[in-house]
C-alpha positions as CSV (number, residue, x, y, z in Angstrom):
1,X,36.1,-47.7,-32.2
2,X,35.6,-48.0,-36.0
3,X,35.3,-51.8,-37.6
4,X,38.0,-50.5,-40.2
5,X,40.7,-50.6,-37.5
6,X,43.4,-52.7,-36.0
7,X,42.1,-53.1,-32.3
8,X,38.5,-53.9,-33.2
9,X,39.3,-56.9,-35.3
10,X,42.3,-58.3,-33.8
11,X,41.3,-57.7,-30.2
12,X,37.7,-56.4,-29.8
13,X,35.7,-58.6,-32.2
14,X,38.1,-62.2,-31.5
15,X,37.2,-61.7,-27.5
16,X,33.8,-60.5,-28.0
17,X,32.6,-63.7,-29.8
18,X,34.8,-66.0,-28.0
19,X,33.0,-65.1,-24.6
20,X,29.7,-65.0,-26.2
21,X,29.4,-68.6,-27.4
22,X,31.1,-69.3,-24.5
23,X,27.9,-68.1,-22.6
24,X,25.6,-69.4,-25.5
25,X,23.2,-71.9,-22.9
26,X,23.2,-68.8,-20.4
27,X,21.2,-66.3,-22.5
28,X,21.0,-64.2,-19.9
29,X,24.2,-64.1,-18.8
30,X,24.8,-63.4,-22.7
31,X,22.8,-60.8,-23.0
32,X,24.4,-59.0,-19.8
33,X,27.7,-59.8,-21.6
34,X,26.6,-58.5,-24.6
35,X,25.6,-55.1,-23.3
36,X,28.7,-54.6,-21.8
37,X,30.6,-54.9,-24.4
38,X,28.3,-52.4,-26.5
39,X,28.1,-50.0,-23.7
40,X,32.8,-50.7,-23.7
41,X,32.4,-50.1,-27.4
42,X,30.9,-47.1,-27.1
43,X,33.2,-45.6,-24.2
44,X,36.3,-46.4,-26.4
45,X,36.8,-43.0,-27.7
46,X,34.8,-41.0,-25.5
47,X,34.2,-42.5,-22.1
48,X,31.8,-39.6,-20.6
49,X,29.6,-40.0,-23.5
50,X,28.1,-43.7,-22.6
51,X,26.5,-42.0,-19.3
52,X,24.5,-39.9,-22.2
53,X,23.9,-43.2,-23.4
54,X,23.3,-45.2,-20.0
55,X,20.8,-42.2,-19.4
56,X,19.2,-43.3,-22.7
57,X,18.6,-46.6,-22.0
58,X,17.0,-46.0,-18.6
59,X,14.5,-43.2,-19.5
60,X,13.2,-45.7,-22.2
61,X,13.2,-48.6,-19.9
62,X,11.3,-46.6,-17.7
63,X,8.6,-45.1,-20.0
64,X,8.5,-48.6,-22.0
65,X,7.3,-50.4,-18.8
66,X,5.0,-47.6,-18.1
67,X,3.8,-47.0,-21.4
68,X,3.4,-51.6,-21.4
69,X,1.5,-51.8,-18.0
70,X,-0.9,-48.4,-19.4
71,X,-1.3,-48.8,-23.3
72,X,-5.1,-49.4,-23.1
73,X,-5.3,-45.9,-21.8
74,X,-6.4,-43.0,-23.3
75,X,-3.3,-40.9,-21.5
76,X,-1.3,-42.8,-22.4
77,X,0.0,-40.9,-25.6
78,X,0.9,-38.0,-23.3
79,X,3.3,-40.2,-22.1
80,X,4.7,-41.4,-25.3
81,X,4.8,-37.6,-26.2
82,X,7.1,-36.8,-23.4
83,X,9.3,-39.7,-24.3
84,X,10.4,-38.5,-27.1
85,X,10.6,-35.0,-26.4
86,X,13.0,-36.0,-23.6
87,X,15.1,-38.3,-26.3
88,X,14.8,-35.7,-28.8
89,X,15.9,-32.9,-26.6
90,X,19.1,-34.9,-25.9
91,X,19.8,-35.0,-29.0
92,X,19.3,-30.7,-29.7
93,X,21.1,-30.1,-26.5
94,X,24.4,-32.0,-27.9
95,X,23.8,-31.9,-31.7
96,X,21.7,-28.2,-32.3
97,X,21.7,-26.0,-29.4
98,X,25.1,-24.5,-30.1
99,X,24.0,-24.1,-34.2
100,X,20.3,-22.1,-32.8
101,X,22.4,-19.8,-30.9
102,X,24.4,-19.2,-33.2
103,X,22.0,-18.6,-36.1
104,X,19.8,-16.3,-32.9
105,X,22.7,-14.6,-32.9
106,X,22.6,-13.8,-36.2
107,X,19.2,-12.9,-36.8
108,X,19.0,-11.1,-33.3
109,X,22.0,-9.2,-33.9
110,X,22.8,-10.6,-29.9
111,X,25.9,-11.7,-28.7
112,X,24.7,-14.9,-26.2
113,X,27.8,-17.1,-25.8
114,X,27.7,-19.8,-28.0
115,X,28.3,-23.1,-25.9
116,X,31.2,-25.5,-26.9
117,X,29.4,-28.8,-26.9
118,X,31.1,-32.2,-28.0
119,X,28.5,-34.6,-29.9
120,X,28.3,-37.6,-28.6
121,X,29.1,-40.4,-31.5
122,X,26.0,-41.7,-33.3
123,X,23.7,-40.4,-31.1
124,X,21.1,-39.8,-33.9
125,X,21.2,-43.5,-34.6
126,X,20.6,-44.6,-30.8
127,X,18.3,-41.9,-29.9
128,X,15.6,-43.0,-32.8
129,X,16.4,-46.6,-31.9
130,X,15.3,-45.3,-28.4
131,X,12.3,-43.8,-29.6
132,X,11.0,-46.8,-31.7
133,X,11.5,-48.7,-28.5
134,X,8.7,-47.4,-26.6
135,X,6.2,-46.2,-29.9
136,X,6.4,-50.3,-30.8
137,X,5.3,-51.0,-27.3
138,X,2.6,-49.4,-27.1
139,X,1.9,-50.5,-30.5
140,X,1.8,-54.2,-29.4
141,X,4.5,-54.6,-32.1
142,X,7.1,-55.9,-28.9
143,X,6.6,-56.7,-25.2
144,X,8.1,-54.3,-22.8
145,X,11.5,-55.8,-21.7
146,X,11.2,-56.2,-17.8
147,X,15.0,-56.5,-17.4
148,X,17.1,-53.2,-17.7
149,X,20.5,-54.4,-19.6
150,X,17.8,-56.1,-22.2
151,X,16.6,-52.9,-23.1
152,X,20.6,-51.6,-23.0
153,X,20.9,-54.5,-25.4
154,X,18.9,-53.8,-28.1
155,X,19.7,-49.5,-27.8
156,X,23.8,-50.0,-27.3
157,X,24.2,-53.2,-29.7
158,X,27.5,-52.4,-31.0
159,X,27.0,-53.3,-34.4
160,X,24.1,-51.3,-35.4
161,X,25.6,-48.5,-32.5
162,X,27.8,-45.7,-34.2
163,X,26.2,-45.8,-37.8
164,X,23.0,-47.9,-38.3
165,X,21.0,-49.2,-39.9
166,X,18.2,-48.1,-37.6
167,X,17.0,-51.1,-36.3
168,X,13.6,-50.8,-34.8
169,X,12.4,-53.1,-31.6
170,X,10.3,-54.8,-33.4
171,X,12.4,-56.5,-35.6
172,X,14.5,-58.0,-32.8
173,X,12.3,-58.0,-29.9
174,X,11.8,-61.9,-30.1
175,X,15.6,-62.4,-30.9
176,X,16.8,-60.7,-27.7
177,X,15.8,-63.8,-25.6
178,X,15.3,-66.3,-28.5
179,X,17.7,-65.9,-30.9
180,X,19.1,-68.9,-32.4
181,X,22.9,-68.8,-33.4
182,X,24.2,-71.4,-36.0
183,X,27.0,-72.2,-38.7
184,X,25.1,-70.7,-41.8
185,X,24.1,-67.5,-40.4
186,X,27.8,-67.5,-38.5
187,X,29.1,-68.4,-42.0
188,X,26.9,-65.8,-44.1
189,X,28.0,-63.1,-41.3
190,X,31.5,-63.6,-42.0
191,X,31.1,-63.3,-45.7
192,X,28.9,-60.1,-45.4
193,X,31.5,-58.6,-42.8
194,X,34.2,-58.8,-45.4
195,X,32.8,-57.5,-47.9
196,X,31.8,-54.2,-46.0
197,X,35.4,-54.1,-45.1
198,X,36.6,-54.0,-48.4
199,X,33.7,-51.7,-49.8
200,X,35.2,-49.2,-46.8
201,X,39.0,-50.0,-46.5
202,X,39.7,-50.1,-50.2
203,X,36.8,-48.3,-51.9
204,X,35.9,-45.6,-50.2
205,X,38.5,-44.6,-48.1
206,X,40.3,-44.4,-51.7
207,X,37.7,-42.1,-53.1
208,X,38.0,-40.1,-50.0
209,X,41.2,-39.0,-51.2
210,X,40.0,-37.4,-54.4
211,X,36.8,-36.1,-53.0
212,X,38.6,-34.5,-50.4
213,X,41.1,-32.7,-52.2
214,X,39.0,-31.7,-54.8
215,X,36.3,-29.9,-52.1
216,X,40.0,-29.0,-50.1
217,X,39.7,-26.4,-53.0
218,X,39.6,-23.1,-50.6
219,X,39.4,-20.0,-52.3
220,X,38.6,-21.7,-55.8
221,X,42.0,-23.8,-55.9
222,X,43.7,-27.1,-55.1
223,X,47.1,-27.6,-53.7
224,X,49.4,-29.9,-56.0
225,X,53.1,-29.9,-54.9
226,X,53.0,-26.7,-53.4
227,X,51.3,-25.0,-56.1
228,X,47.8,-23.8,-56.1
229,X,45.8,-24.8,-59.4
230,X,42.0,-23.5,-60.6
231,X,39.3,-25.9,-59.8
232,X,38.4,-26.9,-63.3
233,X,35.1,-28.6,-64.3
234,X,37.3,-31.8,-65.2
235,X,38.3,-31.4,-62.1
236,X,35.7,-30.9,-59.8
237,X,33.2,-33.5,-61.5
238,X,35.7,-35.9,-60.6
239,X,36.0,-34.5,-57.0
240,X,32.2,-34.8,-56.7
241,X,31.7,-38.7,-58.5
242,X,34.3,-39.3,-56.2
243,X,32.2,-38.6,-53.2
244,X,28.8,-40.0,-54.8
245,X,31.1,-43.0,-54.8
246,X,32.6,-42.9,-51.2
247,X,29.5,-42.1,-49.1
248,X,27.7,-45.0,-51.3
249,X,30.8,-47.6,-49.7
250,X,31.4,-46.1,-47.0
251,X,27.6,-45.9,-45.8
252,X,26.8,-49.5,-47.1
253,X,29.9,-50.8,-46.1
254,X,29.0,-50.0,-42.8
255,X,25.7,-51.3,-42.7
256,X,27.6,-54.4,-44.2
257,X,29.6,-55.2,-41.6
258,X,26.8,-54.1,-39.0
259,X,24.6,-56.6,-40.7
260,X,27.2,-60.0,-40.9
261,X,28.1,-58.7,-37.4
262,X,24.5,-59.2,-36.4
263,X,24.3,-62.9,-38.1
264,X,27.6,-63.9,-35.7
265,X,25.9,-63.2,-32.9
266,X,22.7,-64.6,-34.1
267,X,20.6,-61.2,-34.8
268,X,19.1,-60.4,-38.2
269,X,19.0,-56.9,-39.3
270,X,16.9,-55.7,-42.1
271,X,18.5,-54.4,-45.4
272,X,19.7,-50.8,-45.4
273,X,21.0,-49.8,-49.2
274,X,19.9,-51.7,-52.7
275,X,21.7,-50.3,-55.0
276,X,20.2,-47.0,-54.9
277,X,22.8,-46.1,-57.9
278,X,20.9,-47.6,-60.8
279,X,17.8,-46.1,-59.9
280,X,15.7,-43.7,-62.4
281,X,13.8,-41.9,-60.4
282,X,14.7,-39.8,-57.1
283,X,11.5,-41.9,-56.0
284,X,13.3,-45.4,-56.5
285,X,16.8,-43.7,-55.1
286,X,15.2,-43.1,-51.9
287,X,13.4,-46.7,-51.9
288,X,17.0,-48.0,-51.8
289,X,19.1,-45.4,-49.6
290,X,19.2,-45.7,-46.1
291,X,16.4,-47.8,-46.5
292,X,16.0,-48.0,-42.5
293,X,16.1,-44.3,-42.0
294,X,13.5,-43.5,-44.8
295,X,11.6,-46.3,-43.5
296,X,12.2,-44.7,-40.0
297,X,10.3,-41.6,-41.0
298,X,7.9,-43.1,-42.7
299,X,6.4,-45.3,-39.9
300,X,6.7,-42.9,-37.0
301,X,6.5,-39.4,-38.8
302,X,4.7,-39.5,-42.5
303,X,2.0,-41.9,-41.5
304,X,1.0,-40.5,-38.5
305,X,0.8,-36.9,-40.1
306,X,-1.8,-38.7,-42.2
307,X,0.8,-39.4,-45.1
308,X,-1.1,-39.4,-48.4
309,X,-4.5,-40.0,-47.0
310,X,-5.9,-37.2,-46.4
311,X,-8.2,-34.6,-47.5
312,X,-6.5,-31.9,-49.2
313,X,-3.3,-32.2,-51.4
314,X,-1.7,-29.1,-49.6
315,X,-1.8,-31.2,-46.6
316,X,0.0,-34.4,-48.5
317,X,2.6,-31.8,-49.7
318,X,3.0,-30.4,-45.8
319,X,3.2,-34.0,-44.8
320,X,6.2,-34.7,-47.4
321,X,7.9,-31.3,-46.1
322,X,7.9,-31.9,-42.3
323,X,9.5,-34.9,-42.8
324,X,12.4,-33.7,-45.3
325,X,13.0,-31.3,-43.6
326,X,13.2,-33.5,-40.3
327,X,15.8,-35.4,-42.8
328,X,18.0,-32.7,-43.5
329,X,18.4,-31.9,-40.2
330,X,18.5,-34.9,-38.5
331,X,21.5,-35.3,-41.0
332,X,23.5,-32.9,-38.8
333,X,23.7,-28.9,-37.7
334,X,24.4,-27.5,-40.5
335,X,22.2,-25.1,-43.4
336,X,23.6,-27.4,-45.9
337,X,22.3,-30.4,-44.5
338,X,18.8,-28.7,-44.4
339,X,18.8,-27.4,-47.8
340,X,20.1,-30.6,-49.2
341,X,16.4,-32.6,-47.3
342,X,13.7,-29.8,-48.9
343,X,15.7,-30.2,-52.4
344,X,14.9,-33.5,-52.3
345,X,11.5,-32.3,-50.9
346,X,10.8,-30.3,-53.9
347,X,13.0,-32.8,-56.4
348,X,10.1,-35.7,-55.0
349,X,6.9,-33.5,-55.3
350,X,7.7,-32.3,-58.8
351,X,8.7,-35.8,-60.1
352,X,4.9,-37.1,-58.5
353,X,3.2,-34.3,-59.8
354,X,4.6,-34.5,-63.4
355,X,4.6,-38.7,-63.2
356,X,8.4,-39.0,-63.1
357,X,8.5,-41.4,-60.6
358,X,6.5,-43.9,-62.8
359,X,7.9,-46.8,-65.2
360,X,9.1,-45.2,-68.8
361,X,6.5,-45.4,-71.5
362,X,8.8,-46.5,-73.9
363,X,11.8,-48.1,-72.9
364,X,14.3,-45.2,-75.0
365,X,13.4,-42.6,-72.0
366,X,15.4,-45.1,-69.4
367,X,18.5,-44.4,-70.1
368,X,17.5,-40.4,-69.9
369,X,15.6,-40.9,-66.5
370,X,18.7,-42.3,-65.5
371,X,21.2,-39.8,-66.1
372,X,18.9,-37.0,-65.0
373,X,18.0,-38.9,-61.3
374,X,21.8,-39.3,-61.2
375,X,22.6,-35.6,-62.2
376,X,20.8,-34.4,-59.4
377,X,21.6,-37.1,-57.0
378,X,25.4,-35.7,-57.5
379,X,24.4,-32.2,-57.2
380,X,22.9,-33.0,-54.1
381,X,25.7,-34.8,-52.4
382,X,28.0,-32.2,-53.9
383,X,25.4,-29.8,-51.4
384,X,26.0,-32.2,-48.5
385,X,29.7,-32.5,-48.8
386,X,30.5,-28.9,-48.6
387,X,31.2,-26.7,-45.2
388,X,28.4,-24.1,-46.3
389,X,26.1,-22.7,-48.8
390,X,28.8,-20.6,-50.3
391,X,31.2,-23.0,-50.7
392,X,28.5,-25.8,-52.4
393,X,27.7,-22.7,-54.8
394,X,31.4,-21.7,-55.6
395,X,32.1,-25.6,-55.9
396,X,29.1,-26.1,-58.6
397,X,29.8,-22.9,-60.3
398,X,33.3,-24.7,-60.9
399,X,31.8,-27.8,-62.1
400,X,30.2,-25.6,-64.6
401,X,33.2,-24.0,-65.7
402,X,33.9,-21.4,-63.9
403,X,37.5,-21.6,-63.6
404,X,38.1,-23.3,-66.7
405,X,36.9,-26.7,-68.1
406,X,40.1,-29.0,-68.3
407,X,40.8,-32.0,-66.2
408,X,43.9,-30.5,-64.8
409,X,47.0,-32.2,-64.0
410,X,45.5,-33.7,-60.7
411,X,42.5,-34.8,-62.5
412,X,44.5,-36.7,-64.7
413,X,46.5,-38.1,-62.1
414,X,43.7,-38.7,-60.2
415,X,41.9,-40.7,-63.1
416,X,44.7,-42.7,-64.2
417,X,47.0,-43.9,-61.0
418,X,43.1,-44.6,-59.1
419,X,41.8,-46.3,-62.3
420,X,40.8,-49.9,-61.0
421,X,40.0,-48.3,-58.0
422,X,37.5,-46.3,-60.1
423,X,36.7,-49.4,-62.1
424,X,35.5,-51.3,-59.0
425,X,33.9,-48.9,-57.6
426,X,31.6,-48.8,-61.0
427,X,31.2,-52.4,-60.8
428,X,30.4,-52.4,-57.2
429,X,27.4,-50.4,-57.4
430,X,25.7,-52.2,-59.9
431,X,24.1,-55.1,-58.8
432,X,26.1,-57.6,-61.0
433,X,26.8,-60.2,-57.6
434,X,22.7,-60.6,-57.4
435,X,22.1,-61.0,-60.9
436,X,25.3,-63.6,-60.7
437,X,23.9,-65.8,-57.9
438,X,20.4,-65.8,-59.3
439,X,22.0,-67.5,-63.0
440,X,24.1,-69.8,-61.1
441,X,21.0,-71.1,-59.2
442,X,19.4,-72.1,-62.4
443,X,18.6,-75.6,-62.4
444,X,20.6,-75.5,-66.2
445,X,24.1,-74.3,-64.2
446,X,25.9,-77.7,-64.2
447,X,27.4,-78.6,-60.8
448,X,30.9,-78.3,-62.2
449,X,30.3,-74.5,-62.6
450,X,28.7,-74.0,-59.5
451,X,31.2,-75.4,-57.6
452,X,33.5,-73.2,-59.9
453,X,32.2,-70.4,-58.6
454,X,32.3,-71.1,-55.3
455,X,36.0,-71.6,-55.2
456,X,36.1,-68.4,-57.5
457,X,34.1,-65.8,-54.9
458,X,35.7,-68.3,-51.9
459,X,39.7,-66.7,-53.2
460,X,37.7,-63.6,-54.0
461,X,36.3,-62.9,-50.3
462,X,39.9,-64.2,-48.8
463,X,41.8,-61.7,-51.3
464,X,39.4,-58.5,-50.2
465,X,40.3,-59.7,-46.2
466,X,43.8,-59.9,-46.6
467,X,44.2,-56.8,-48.8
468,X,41.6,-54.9,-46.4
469,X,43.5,-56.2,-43.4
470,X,46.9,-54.8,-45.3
471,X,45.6,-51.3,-45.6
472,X,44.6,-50.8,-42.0
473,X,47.8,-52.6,-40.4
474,X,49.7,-50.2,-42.3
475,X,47.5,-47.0,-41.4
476,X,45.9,-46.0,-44.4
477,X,43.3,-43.1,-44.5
478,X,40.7,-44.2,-42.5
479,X,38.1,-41.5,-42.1
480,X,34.3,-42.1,-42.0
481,X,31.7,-39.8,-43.1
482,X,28.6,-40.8,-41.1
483,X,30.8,-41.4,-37.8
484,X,29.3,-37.8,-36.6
485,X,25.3,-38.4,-37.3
């Protein structure tokens, strides 16, 4: 079940909170409501796929009490260690088992059946969710939930569920039982929700049309009334800002909606994108994207490698390249996905080694840090959008030319009749509603212009609802990129 869609937020959602604060002075009896309704979220779509879940939620449950009642024990680490062996074998027997055969097959020149295994929907998400679960336990960073559907609350959450962010026990371990719901967080939750719906419904799901016709190319062409056409340069830089622009809303709108979601129910989540677009340094892009799975890796994979303290820089530089590589593929099946993590691997150790990463000397080299971080930034999505290696090589040899450098006549369409949708999505990623809020809190702003505003971004949030809630009544294109990780 996707937030973008007619049953969640006319049926799903309305019933959901209605039930909830019906139960607010039974938090248990919440919390068992609560978890149902994740765990009926989940089932939606698929319904075998919440026993791989329900099997989640019990093996941590169990190893979370054990790992609780034995933490002062030296053993006890072998225990954590086959925790998440078991939760990270569910996730290679459904997500990489059938892309290791495969590639055995290949290299072995054997001919073992490759099995035909559905992937169970954001089980990357849950499964790391899982596995911070028990690591912040024995940490002393949460108590050890007692209660089974506690445990199924905080791994089956339906907001966070399907797409992130990654929200580690600690964070909500005190709000599972003491959680305090009220107006302005209700209020701020709403807000927030909107505005993910409209960075999905009319932003990206708008650039997903260009992006995917443009990388729809095939055998170096594009269909346009019947007619195949050259992917020209024009063309296929167009295709590929178009997708640096729909992952970016599509992702964060997401983790929008996830994150007001959270506030109705009386959770807070912790920030998962800051506008990673104006960054100048592949350094400050990943301090701002997916800020809870970077964090993620940091915490439970980098540091405990030893991260940058330690002896030898080979060892730093091994540290950085287990875990971009665990990036890549924890990004999908796929050599794409894994090439696209140890670019970035090599794209981070060159810009520390050479300083790049570090505030501009003068301020002239900003603008040129900028358009280099965001040139290669594109390149590498262009890398994670395509099927394989050859077709992310064909696709950038067209982007330099290869079949001409025009804008072709569906460029041109594509630039003109999708202009404000282009326009927004410029303006969107630039943190222009921040800057905004932070003048209008000025104790010079006069009370007339602040309450000005307020009725201005009050129309403004109603007109993105009612126009979001337009598109999906009347079955737009609805797809969603990270529904599969």
């Amino acid at each position: 079940m996707l937030f973008s869609s007619n049953v969640f937020i006319f049926v799903y959602l309305p019933v959901v909170l209605f039930v909830n604060y019906a139960l607010k002075f039974n938090r248990r009896a919440q919390n068992i409501f609560l978890c149902l309704a994740s765990l009926l979220f989940y089932a939606w779509g698929e319904p075998r796929f919440v026993l791989v879940m329900m099997a989640s939620i019990l093996v941590n449950w169990f190893f979370g009490l054990l790992v609780g009642k034995l933490k002062e024990n030296k053993n006890v680490r072998w225990l954590i260690a086959l925790d998440v062996f078991i939760n990270l074998a569910i996730i290679f027997i459904y997500k990489y088992l059938a892309f290791t055969v495969k590639n055995l097959n290949l290299v072995l020149h054997a001919h073992w059946k490759v099995p035909e295994i559905a992937l169970p929907i954001g089980i990357s998400f849950f499964t790391f969710q899982a596995i911070s679960y028990v690591i912040d336990v024995y940490r002393g960073r949460g108590e050890a939930q007692k209660n089974l559907l506690n445990v199924g609350l905080y791994i089956s959450f339906f907001p966070q569920l399907i797409a992130g962010p990654i929200v580690r026990y600690e964070t909500i371990a005190d709000q599972i039982n003491n959680r305090k719901e009220n107006l302005q967080d209700f209020s701020d939750g709403v807000v927030r929700f909107i505005i993910g719906l409209g960075k999905k419904v009319l932003l990206a799901n708008n650039m997903a049309l260009i992006a995917d016709h443009a990388f729809g190319f095939g055998n170096g062409t594009v269909q346009w009334f019947g007619a195949d056409m050259p992917l020209t340069a024009g063309m296929a830089w167009l295709g590929a800002l178009a997708y640096t622009f729909q992952i970016y809303f599509d992702f964060s709108g997401y983790s929008d909606m996830a994150i007001g979601l959270g506030k109705m129910f009386g959770f807070h989540f912790d920030e998962n994108f800051n506008y990673p677009y104006v960054s100048r340094s592949i350094t400050e892009f990943w301090r701002r994207w997916h800020i809870s799975l970077s964090s993620w890796f940091r915490d439970y994979v980098y540091i405990p490698l030893g991260g940058n303290r330690v002896k030898t820089e080979a060892r730093h530089i091994f540290n950085l390249f287990v875990v971009w590589l665990l990036t890549g593929i924890w990004h999908g099946a796929n050599w794409t996905f894994i090439l696209w993590g140890l670019t970035y691997f090599v794209l981070l150790v060159t810009e520390k080694k050479l300083g790049l990463h570090k505030e501009a000397k003068y301020r002239w080299m900003n603008p040129l840090k900028y358009i280099a971080t965001m040139f290669f930034v594109i390149m590498e999505w262009v890398l994670f959008r395509a099927d394989s290696l050859g077709d992310a090589v064909h696709y950038m040899s067209c982007m330099f030319g290869a079949d001409g450098w025009g804008l072709s006549a569906p460029g041109i369409f594509y630039l003109t009749q999708y202009r404000y949708f282009w326009l927004a999505a410029i303006v969107g990623s630039l943190p222009l509603v921040p800057w905004i809020g932070k003048r209008l809190k000025q104790e010079d702003v006069s009370a007339k212009r602040k309450w000005a505003a307020d009725v201005i971004s009050g129309v403004f949030i109603v007109s993105i609802l009612l126009v979001s809630v337009s598109y999906i009544v009347i079955g737009s294109y609805n797809p969603f990129i990270y529904f599969n990780f």
